[in-house]
BAFI-3210 file (N, C-alpha, C; in Angstrom, 3 decimals, decimal comma, padded with zeros to 6 digits):
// residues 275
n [1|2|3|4|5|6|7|8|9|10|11|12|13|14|15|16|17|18|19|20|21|22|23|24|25|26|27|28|29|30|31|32|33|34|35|36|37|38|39|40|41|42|43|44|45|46|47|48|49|50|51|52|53|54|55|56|57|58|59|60|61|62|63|64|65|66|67|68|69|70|71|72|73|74|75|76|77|78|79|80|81|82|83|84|85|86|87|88|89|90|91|92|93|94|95|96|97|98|99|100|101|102|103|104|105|106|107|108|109|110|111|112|113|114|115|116|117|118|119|120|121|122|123|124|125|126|127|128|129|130|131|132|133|134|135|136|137|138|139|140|141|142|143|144|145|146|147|148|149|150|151|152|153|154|155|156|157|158|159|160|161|162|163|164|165|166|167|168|169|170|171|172|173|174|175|176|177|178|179|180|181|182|183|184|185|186|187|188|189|190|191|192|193|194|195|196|197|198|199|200|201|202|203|204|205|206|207|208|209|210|211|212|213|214|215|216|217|218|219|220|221|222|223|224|225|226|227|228|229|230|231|232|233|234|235|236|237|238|239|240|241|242|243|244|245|246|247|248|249|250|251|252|253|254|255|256|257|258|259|260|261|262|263|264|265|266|267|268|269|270|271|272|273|274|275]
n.u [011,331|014,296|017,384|019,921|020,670|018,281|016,476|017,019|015,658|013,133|012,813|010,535|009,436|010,380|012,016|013,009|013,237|010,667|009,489|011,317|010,986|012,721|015,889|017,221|016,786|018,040|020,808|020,875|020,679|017,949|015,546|012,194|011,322|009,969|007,680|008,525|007,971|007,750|007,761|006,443|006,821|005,103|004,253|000,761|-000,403|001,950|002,879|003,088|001,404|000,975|003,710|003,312|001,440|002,837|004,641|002,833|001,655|004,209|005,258|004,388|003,055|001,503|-000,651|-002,872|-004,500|-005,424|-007,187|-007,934|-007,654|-008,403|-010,957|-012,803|-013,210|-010,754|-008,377|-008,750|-008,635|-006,031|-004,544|-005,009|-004,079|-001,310|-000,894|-001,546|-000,379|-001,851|-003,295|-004,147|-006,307|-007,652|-008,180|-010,042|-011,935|-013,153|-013,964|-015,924|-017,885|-018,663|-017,222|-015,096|-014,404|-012,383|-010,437|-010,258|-009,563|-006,684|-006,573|-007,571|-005,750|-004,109|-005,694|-004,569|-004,345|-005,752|-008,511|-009,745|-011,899|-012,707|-013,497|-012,450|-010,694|-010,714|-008,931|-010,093|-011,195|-009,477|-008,156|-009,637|-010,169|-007,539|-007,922|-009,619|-008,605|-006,778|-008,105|-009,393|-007,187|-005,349|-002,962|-001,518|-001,418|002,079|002,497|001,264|-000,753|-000,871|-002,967|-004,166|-001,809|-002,919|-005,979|-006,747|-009,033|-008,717|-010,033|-009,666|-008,537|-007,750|-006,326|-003,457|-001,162|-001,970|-002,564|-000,103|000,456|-001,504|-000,802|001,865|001,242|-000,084|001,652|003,012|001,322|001,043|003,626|003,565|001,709|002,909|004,774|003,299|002,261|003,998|004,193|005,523|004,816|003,715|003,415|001,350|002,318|002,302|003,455|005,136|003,534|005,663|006,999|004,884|004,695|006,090|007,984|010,971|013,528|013,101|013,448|014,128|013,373|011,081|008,644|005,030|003,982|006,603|007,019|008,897|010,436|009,335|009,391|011,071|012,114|011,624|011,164|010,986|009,680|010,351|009,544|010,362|010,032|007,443|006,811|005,323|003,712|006,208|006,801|006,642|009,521|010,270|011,947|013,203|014,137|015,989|015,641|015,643|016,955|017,243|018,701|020,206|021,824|021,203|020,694|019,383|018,883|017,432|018,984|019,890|019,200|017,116|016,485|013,602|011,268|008,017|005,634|003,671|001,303|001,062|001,004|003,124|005,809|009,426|013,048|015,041|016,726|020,035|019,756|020,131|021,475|021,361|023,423]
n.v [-020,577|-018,194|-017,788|-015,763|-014,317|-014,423|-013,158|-010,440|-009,948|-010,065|-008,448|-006,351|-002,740|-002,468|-001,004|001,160|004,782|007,116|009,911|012,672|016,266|017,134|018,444|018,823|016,056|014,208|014,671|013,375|011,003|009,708|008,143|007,497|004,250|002,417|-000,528|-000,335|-000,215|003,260|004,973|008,162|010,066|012,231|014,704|016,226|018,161|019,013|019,152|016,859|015,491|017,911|016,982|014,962|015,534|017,500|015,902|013,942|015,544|016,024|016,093|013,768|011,057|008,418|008,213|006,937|007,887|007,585|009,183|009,261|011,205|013,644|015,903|016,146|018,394|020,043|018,803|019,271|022,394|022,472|021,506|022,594|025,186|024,463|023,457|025,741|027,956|029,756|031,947|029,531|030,415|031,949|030,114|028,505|030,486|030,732|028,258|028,020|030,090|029,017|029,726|028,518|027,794|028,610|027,292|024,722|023,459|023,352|021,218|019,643|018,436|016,851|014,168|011,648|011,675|010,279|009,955|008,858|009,171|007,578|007,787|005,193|002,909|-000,437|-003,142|-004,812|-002,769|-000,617|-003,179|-003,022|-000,294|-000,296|-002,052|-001,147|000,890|000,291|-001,066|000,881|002,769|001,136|-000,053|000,048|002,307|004,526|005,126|004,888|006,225|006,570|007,948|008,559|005,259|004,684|004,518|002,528|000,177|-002,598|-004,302|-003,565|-002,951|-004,224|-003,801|-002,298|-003,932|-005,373|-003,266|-002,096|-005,137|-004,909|-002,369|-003,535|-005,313|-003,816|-002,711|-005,066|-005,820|-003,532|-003,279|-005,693|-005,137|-002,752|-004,544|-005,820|-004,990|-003,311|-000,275|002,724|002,767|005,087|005,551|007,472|008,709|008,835|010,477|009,016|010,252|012,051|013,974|014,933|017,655|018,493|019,864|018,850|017,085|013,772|010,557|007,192|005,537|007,072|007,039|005,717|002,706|001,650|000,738|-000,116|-002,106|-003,547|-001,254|-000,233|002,819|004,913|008,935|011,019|014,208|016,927|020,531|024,510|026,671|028,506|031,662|034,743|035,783|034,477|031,838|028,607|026,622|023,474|020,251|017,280|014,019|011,065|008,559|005,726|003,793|001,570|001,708|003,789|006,712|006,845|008,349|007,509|009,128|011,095|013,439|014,315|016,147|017,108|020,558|021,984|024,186|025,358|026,869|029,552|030,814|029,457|026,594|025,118|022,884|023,444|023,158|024,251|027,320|027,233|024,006|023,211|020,616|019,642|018,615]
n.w [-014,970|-015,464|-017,489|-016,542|-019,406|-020,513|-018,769|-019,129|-021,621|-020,581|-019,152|-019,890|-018,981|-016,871|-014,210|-015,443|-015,235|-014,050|-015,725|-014,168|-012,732|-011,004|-009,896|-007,649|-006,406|-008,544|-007,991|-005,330|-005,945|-006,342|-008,007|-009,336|-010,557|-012,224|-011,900|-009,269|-005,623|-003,914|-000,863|000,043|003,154|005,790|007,669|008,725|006,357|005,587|002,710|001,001|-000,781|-002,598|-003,823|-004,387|-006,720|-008,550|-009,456|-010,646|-012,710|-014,644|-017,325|-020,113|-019,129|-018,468|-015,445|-012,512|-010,322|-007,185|-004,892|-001,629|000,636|-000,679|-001,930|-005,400|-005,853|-004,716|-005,790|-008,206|-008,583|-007,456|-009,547|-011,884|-010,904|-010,665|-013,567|-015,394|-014,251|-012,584|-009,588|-007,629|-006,001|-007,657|-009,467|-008,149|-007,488|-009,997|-010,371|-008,543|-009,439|-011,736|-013,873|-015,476|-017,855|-018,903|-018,653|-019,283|-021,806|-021,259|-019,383|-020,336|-022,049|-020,673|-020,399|-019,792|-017,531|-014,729|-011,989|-009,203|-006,711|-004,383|-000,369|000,516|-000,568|-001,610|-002,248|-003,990|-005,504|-006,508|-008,358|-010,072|-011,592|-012,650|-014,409|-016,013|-016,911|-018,313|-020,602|-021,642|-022,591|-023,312|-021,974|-018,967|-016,316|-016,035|-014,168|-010,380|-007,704|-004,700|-002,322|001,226|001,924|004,112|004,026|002,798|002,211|003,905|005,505|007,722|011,509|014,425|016,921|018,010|016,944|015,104|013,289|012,196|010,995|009,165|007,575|006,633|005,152|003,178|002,010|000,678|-001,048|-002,737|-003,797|-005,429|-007,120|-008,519|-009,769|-011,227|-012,898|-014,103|-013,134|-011,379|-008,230|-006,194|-002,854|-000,286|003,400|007,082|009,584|012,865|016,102|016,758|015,377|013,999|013,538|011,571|010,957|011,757|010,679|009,836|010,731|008,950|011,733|012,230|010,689|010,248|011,719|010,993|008,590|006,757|005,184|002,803|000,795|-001,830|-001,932|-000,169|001,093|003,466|004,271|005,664|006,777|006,402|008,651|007,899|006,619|006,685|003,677|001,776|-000,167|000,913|002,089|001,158|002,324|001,393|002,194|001,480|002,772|003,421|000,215|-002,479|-005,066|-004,618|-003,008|000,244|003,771|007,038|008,855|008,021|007,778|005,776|003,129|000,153|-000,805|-001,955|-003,152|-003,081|-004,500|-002,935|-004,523|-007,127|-005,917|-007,426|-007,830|-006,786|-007,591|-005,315|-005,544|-006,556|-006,874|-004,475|-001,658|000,922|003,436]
ca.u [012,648|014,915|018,674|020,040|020,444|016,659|015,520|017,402|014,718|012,023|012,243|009,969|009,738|010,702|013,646|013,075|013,152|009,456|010,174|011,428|011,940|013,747|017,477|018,076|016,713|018,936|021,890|021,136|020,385|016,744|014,996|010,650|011,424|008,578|007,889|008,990|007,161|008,242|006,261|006,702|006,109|005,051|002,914|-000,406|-000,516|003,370|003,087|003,029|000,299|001,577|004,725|003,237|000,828|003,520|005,197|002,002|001,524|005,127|005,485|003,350|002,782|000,031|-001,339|-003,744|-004,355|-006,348|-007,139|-008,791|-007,851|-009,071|-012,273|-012,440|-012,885|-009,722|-007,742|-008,720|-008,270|-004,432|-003,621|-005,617|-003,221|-000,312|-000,496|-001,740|000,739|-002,357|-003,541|-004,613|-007,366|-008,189|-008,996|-011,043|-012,957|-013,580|-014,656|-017,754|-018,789|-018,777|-016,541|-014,053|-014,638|-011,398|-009,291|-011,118|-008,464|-005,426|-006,875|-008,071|-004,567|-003,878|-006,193|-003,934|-004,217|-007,051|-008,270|-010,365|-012,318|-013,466|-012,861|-011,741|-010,772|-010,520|-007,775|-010,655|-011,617|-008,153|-007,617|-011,089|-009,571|-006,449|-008,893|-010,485|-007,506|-005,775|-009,032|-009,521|-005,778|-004,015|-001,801|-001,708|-000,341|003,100|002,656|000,091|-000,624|-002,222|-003,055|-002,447|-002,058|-003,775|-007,071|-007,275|-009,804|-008,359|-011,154|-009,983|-007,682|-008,773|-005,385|-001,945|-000,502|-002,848|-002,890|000,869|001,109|-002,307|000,457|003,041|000,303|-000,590|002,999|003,363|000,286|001,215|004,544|002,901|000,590|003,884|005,856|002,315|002,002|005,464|004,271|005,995|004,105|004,068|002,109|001,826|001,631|002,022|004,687|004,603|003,522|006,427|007,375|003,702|004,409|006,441|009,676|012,279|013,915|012,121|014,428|013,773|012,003|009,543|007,472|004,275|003,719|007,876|007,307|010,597|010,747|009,061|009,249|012,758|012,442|011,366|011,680|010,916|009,278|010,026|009,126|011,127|008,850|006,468|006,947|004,344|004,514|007,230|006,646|006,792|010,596|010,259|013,266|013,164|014,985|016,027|016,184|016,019|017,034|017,991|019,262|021,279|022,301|020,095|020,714|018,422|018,265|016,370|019,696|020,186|017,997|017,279|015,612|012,528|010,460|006,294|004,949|002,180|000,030|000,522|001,507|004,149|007,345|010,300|014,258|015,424|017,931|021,271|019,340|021,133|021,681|022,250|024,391]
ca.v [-020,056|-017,510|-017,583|-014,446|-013,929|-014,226|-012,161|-008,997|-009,573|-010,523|-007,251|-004,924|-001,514|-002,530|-000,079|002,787|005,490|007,682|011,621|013,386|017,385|017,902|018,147|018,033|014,749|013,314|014,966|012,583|009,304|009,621|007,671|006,570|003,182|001,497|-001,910|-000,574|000,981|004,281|005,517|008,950|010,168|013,690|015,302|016,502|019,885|019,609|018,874|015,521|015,389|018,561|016,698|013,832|015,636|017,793|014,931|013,372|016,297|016,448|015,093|012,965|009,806|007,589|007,896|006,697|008,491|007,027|010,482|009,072|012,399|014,926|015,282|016,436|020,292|020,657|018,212|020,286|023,790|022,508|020,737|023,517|026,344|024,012|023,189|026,989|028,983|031,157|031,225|028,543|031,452|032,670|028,985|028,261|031,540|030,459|026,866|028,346|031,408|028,658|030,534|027,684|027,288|028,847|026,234|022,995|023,067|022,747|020,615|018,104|017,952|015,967|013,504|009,831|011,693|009,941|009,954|008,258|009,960|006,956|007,592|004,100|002,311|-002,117|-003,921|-005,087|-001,730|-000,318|-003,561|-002,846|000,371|-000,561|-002,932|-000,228|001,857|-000,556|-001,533|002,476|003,605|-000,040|000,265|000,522|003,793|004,104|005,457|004,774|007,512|005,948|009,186|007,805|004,126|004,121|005,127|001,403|-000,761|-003,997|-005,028|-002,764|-003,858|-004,243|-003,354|-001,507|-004,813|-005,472|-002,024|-002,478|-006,179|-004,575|-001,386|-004,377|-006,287|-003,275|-002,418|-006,129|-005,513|-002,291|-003,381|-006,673|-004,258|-002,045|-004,955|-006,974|-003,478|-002,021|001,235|003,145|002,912|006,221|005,873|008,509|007,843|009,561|010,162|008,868|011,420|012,966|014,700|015,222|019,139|018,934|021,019|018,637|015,669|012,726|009,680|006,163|005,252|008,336|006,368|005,256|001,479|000,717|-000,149|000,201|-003,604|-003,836|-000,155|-000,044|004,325|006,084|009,725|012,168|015,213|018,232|022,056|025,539|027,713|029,479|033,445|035,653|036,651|033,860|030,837|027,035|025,377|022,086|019,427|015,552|013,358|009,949|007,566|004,466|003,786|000,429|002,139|004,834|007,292|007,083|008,633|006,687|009,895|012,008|014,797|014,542|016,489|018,134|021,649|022,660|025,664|025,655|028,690|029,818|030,834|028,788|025,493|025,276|022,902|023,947|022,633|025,405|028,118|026,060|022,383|022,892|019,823|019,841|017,417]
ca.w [-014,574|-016,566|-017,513|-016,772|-020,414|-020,751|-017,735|-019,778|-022,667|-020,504|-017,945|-020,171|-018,919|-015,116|-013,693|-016,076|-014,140|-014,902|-015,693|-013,075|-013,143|-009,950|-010,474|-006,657|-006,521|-009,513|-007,269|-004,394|-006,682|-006,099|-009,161|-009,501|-011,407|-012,864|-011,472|-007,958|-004,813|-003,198|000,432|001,248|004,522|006,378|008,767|007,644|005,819|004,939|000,985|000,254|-001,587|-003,403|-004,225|-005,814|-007,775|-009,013|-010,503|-011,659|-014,117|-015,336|-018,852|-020,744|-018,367|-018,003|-014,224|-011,993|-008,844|-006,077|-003,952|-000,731|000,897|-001,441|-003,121|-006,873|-006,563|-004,336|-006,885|-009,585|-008,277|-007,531|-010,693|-012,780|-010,704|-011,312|-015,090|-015,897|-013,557|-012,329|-008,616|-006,821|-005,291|-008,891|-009,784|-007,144|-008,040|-011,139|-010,299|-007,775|-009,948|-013,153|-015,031|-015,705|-019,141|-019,804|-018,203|-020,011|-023,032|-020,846|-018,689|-021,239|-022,442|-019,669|-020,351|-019,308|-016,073|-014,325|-010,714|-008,041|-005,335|-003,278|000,371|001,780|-001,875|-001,726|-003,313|-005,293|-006,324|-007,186|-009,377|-011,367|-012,126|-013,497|-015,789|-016,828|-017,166|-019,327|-021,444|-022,307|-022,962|-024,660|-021,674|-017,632|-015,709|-015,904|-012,495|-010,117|-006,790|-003,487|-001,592|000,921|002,008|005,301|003,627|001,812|003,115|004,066|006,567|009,847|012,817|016,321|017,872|017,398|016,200|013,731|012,413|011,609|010,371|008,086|006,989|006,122|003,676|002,339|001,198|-000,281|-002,272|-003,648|-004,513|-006,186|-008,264|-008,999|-010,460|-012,549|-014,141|-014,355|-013,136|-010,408|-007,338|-005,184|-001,756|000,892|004,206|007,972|010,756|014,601|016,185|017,395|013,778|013,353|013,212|010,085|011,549|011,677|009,540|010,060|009,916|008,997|012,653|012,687|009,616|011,260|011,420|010,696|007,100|005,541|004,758|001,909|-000,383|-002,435|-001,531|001,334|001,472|004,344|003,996|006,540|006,139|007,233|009,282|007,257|006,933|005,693|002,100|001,611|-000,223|001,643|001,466|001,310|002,226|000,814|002,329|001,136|004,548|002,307|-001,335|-002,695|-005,878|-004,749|-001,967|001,792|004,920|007,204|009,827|007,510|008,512|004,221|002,331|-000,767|-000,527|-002,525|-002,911|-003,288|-004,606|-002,281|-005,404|-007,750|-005,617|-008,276|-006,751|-007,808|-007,066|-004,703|-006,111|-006,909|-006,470|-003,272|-001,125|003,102|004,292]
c.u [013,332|016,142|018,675|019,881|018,627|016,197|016,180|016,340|013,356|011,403|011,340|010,205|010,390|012,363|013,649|012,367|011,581|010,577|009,775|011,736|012,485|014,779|018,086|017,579|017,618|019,990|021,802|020,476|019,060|015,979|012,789|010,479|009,971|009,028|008,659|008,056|007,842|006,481|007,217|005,831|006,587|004,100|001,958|-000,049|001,181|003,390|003,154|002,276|000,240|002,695|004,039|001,914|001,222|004,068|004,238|001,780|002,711|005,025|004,770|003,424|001,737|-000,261|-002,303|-003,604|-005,604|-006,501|-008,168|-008,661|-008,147|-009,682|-011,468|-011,980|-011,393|-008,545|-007,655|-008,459|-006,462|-004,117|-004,230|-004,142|-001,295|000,190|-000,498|-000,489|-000,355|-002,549|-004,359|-006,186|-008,134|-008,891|-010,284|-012,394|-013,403|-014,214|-015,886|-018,532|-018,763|-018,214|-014,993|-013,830|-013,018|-010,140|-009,672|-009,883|-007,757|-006,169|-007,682|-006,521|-003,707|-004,910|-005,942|-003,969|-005,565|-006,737|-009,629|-010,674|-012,754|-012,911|-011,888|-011,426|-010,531|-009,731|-008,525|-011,254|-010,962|-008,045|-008,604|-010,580|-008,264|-006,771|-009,330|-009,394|-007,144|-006,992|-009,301|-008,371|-005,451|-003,075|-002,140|-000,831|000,944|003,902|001,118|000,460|-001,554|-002,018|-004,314|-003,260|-002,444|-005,317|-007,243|-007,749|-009,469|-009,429|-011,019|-008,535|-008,253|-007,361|-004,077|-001,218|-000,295|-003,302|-001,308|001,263|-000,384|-001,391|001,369|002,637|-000,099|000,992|003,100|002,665|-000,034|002,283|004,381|002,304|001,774|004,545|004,670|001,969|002,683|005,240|004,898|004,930|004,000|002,752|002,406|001,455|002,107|003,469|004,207|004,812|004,629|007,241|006,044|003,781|005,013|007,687|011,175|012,237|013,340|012,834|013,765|012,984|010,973|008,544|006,598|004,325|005,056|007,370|008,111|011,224|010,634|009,713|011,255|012,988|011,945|011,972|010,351|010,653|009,226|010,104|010,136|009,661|008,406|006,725|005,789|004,694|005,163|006,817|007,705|008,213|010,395|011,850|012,532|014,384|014,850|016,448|016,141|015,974|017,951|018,907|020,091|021,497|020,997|021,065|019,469|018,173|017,594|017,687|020,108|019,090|018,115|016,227|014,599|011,813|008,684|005,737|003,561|000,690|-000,261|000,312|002,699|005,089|008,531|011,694|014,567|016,404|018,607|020,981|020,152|020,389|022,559|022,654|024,621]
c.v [-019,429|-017,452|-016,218|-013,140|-013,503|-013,319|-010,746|-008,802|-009,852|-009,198|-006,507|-003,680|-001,395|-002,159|000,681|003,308|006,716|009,329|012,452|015,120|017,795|017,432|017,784|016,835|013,863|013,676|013,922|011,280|009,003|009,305|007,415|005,382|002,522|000,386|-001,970|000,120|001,634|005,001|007,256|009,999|011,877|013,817|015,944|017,880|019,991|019,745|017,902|015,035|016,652|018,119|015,708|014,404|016,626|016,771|014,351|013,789|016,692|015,268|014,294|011,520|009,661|007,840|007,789|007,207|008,499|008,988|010,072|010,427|013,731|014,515|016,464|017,683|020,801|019,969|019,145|021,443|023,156|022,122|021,774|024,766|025,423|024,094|024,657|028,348|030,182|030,563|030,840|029,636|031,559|030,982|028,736|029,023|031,164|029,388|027,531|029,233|030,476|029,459|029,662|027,135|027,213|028,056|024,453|022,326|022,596|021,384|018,676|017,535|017,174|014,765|011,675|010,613|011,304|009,666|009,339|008,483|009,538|006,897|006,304|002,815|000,489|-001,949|-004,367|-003,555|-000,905|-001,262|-003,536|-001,723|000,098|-001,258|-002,032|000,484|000,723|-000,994|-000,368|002,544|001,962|-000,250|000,668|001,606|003,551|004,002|005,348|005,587|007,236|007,049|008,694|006,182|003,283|004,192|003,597|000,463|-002,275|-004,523|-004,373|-004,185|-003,364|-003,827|-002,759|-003,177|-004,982|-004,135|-001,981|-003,594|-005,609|-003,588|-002,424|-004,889|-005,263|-002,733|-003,500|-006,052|-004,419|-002,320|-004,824|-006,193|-003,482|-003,162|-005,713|-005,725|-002,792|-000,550|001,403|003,293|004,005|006,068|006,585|008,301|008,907|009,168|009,206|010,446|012,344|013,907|015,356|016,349|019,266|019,407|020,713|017,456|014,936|011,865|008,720|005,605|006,024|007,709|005,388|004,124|000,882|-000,171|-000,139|-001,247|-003,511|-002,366|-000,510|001,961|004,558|007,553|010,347|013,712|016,218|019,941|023,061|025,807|028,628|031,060|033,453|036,023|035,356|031,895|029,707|026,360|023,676|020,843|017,683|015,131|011,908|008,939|006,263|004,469|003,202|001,040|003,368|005,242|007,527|007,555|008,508|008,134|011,226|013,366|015,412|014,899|017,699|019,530|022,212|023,677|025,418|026,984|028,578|030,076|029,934|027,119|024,364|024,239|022,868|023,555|024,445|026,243|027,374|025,054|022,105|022,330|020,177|018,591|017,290]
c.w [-015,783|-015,957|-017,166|-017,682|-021,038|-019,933|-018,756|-021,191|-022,254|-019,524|-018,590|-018,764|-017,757|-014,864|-014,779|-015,245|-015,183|-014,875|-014,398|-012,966|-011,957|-009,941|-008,623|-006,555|-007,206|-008,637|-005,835|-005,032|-006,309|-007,529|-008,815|-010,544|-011,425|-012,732|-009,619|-006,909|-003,858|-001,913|000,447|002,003|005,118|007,083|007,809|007,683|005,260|003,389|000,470|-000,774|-003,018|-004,012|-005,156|-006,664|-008,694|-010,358|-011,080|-013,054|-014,831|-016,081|-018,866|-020,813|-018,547|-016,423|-013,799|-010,481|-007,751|-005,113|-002,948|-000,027|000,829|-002,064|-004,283|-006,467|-005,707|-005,239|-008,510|-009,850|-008,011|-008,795|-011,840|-012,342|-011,574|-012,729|-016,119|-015,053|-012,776|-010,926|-008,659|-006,249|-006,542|-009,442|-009,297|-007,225|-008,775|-011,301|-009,337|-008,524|-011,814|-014,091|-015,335|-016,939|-019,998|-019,849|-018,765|-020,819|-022,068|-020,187|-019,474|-022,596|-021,881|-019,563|-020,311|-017,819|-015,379|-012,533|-010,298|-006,767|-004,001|-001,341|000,942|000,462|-001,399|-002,424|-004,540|-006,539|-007,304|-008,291|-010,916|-012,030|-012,702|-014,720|-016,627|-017,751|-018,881|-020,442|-022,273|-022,984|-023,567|-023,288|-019,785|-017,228|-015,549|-014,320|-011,739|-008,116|-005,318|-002,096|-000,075|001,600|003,145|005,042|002,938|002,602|002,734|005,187|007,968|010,682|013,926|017,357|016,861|016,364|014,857|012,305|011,597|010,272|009,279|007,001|005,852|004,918|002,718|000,993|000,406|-001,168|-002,884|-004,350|-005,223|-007,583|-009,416|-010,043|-011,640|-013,391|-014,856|-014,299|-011,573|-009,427|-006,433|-004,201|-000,562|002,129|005,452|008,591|011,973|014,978|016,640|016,178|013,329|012,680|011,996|010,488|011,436|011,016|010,419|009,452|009,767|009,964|012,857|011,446|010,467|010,750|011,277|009,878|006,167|004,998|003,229|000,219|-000,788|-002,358|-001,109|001,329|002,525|003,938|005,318|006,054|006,833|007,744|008,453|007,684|006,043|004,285|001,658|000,843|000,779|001,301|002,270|001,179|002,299|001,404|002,366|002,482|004,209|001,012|-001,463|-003,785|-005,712|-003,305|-000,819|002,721|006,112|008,864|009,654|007,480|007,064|003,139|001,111|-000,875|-001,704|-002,304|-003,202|-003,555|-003,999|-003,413|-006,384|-007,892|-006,713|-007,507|-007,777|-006,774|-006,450|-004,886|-006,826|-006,975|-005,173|-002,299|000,616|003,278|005,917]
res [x|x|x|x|x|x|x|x|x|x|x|x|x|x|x|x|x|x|x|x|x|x|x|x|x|x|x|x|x|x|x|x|x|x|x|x|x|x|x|x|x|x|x|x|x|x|x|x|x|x|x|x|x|x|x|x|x|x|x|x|x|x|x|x|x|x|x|x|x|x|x|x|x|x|x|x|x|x|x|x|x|x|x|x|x|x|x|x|x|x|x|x|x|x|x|x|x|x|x|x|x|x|x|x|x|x|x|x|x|x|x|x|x|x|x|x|x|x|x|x|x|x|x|x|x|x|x|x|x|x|x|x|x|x|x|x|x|x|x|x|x|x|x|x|x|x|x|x|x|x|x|x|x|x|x|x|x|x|x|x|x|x|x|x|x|x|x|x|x|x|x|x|x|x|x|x|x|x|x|x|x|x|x|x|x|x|x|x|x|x|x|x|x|x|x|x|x|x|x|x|x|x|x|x|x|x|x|x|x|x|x|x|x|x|x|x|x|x|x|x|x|x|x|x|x|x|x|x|x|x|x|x|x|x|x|x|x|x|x|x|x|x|x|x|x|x|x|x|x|x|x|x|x|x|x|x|x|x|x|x|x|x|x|x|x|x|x|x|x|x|x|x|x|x|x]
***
């Protein structure tokens, strides 16, 4: 047991917030604290998976990034277009016709960024990697990236129930991992289907399984309608957050941009905020 006085010298790194570069986010009290776990949730193809591997490669973090839904060469063609500014197309070129030589440097300047391709990963497999992690580097991820957290093999469920109260255990044992590591936990996860398409806010009950118990942030991920030519806006919205400002019907969101070429995300004009 700890005095109060003691728990303030005993928290290491837990509740520093990791580096964030989107300013609308800081405008609606949206933090990634180390030692906590954040879910967020979208239909497939919206960006989620572009969002958190955005932030993976900003500033010089430690991460670990489970990718059950992408294999290497599409991981690498985004985070190659990302970190270089060229396209996403022109990468890709360059990764089949072996002419990727020229992207090695950057790309090995990122080297605390490590990843994991196994489709259906164990709890035991994830915690071998963090062994590893921490036996290589001095030091576990400050952030760790579970793409996403229906993809982790807990043994299977035989009914809707069981596929839930499996959802619920998997959140306790990601935010278990988050706080024995002090890294920020980010896991991505799906709508019910009735948001599937991406189109509209997606509040607090559209998260499949109703797992908002356990995570301390939940945001919502819906898209505008795609134009030709026009890069992807992307809106975040915070529908739980113990540490700051939620709106639990998704109707509060902050607007982002995706550059179509270079999957780039970027705070939208002004960091402007819908209410």
């Amino acid at each position: 047991m700890y005095s109060l006085a003691q728990s303030a010298r005993i928290k290491g790194s837990a509740g520093k917030p990791i580096p964030n570069p989107f300013k609308s986010l800081e405008k609606l009290e949206i933090d990634f604290r180390r030692g906590e776990l954040s879910i967020v949730v979208a239909g497939p193809g919206t960006g989620k998976s572009l969002f958190a591997l955005n932030l993976a490669l900003h500033g010089s973090m430690p991460v670990l990034y489970w990718s059950a839904d992408s294999n290497a060469a599409t991981q690498l063609s985004r985070a190659t277009a990302i970190l270089t500014g060229d396209s996403v197309k022109d990468v890709k070129r360059a990764l089949l016709e072996d002419k990727f030589q020229e992207y090695e440097r950057t790309l090995a300047d990122k080297w605390w960024v490590r990843f994991n391709y196994e489709a259906m990963p164990t709890p035991a497999d994830m915690e071998a990697d963090l062994e590893v992690y921490f036996e290589v580097f001095g030091c576990y991820p400050h952030m760790v990236i579970v793409d996403n957290c229906t993809n982790i093999d807990t043994g299977g469920a035989t009914s809707a129930e069981e596929f839930s109260f499996g959802l619920e255990g998997v959140c306790e044992y990601l935010n278990d991992m988050a706080r024995e590591t002090e890294a920020h936990c980010l896991a991505l996860h799906h709508t019910v289907g009735e948001y599937s398409d991406g189109l509209k806010p997606i509040p607090l009950s559209g998260v499949k399984g109703k797992i908002g118990r356990v995570p301390s942030l939940i945001m919502t991920i819906h898209r505008e309608p795609d134009e030709p030519g026009m890069n992807r806006v992307l809106n975040l919205s915070p529908v739980k957050n113990r540490e700051g400002f939620a709106d639990a019907s998704g109707n509060t969101y902050a607007k982002m941009e995706l550059d179509s070429d270079t999957l780039r995300l970027s705070d939208y004009e002004d960091h402007s905020i819908n209410f």
